[in-house]
N, C-alpha and C positions, 0 to 999 in steps of 0.2 A: 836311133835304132840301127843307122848303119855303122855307127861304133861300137854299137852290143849288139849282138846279133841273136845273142840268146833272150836279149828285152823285147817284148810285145806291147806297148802303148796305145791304148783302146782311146776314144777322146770321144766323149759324148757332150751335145749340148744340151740348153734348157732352160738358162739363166743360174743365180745366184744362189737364189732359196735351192732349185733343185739338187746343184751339187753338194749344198751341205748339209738338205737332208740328206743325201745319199753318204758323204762322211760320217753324218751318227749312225745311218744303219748299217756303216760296214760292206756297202757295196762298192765304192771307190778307196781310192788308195791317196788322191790328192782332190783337193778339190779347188778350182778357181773363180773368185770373187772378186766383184767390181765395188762391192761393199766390205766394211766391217762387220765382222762375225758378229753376232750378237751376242751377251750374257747370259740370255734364254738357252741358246743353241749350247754355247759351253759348257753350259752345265749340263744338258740334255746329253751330249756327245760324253762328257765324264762320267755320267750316271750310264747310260749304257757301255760303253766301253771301256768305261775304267782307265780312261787314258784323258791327258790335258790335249788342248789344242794348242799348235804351234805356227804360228803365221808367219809367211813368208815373203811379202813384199818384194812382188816380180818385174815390174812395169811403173811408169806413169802414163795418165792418160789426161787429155785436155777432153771435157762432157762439152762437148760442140754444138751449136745449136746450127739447125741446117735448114735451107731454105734452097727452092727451086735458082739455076745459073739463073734465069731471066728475071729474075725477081731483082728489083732496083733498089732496096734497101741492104745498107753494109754493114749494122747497128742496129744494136739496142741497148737499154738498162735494166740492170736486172732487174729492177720493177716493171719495166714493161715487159720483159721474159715473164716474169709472174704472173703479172695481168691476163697475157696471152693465153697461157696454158691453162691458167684456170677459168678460163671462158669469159673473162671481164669485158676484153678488150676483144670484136670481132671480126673488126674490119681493119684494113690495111691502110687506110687514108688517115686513122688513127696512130698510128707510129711511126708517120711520112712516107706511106706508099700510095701505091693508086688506089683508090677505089676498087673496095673486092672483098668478099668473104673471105677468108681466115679459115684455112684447111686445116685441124690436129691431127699430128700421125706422134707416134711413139711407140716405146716397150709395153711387155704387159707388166702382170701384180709381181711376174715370179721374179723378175729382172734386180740386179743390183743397180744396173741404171737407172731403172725407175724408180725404186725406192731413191738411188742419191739426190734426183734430177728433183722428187717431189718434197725431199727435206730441204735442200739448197735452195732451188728456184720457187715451188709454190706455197712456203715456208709451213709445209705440211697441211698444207688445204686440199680436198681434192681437184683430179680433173675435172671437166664439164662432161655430159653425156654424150655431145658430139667425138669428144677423143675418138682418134679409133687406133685402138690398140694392136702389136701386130707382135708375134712370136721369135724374133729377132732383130737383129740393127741391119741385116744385109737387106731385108725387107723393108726396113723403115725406109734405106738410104734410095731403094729402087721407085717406092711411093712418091716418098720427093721429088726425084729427077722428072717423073711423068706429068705430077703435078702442079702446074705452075702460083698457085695457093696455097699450097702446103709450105706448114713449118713444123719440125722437128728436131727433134737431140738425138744424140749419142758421141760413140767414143770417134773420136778425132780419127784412128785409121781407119773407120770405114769412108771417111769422107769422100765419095771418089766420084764424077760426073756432079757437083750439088754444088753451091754455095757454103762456106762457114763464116757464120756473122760476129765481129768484133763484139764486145761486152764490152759496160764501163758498171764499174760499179755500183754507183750513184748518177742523179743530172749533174749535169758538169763536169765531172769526170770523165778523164780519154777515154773513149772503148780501145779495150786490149784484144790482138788477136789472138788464138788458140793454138799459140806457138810454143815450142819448147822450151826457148829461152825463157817466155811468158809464164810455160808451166814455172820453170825452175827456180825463175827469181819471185812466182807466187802474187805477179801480178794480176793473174787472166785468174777470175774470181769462182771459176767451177772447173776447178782440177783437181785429181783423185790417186791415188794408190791404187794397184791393180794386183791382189794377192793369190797366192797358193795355200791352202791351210792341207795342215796332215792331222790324223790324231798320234800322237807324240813324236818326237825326234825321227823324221826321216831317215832312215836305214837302209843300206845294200844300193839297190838299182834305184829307188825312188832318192837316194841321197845322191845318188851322180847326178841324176837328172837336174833335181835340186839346183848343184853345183854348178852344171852345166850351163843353165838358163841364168846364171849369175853370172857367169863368168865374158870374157870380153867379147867370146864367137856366140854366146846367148844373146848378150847384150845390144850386140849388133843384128843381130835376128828380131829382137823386138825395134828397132827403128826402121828397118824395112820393111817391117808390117804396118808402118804408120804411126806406133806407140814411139814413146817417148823412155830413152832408157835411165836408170837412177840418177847416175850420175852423169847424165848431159853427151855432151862427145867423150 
């Protein structure tokens, strides 16, 4: 905006589902998603607007799973990320911590994190009724910090005051941390695309924009936000 001065850039949240309902009905102009658009949606979005959808893969992000600083555990696998989330697993003495209830915090339904985090990690099972679900990640990340039982996910730049715990993929396998390099070379086993969808070819102000956010001073703007950019350094 301070290179177009005549562009006014509105930026609403809400999660995933909401901005791309808001793409089919024509109230947004871009929309941002932590998921893949769905084939329901595209077609929904065609049939009302008569336009294809065009994705645009903006970011990478590492789906971090976070835990209280005091919390003594630096690992897990994603079986037992699984376990946890879906309520198997309760207690912390059970995954080599102390003795202690097992706090769940995360995104709500509308989230593209949640939808990723419960295709990847609880291999589409649901939460337990304890989850307690919360309306963004800056929220989740403030529950954890206070918490010293809480564990929770989200995207890698909000990690700030909290623990992020190594993954391995399988037993025996290293746990990888939730690093860049990690995303890049596709070891750290729940990293994601982070997209912009338009309905069809971005044009005018929403094409610089586009542009800009790709480009090397975008680029740079998403790794001081914590995200991870396409292509690395």
């Amino acid at each position: 905006m301070n290179a177009h001065p005549d562009v006014t850039i509105q930026v609403t949240g809400g999660g995933s589902g909401t901005g791309i309902a808001a793409l089919i009905g024509g109230t947004t102009d871009i929309c941002q998603a932590s998921r893949p658009i769905k084939d329901s949606e595209k077609e929904e979005l065609h049939t009302k607007r008569n336009l294809d959808t065009v994705e645009t893969p903006v970011a990478l992000d590492a789906l971090a799973i976070y835990v209280n600083k005091d919390n003594p555990i630096n690992s897990l696998t994603l079986e037992q990320a699984g376990k946890v989330f879906r309520g198997e697993v309760t207690d912390w003495k059970d995954v080599g911590g102390k003795p202690g209830k097992i706090v769940l915090y995360g995104r709500d339904n509308s989230s593209g994190t949640y939808v990723y985090f419960k295709e990847h990690v609880l291999e589409n099972k649901d939460f337990p009724p304890a989850y307690q679900a919360l309306p963004g990640t800056g929220a989740v990340v403030d529950a954890v910090a206070k918490d010293k039982a809480a564990i929770a996910y989200g995207g890698i730049g909000y990690a700030k005051d909290i623990k992020t715990l190594s993954i391995a993929k399988s037993a025996g396998m290293p746990p990888v941390e939730p690093s860049m390099a990690n995303v890049l070379n596709n070891s750290y086993p729940i990293s994601r695309q982070l997209f912009w969808y338009t309905a069809g070819a971005p044009q005018g102000a929403m094409k610089s924009l586009v542009d800009w956010v790709l480009s090397p001073e975008g680029q740079m703007i998403v790794k001081e936000q914590g995200f991870y950019p396409l292509k690395g350094e």
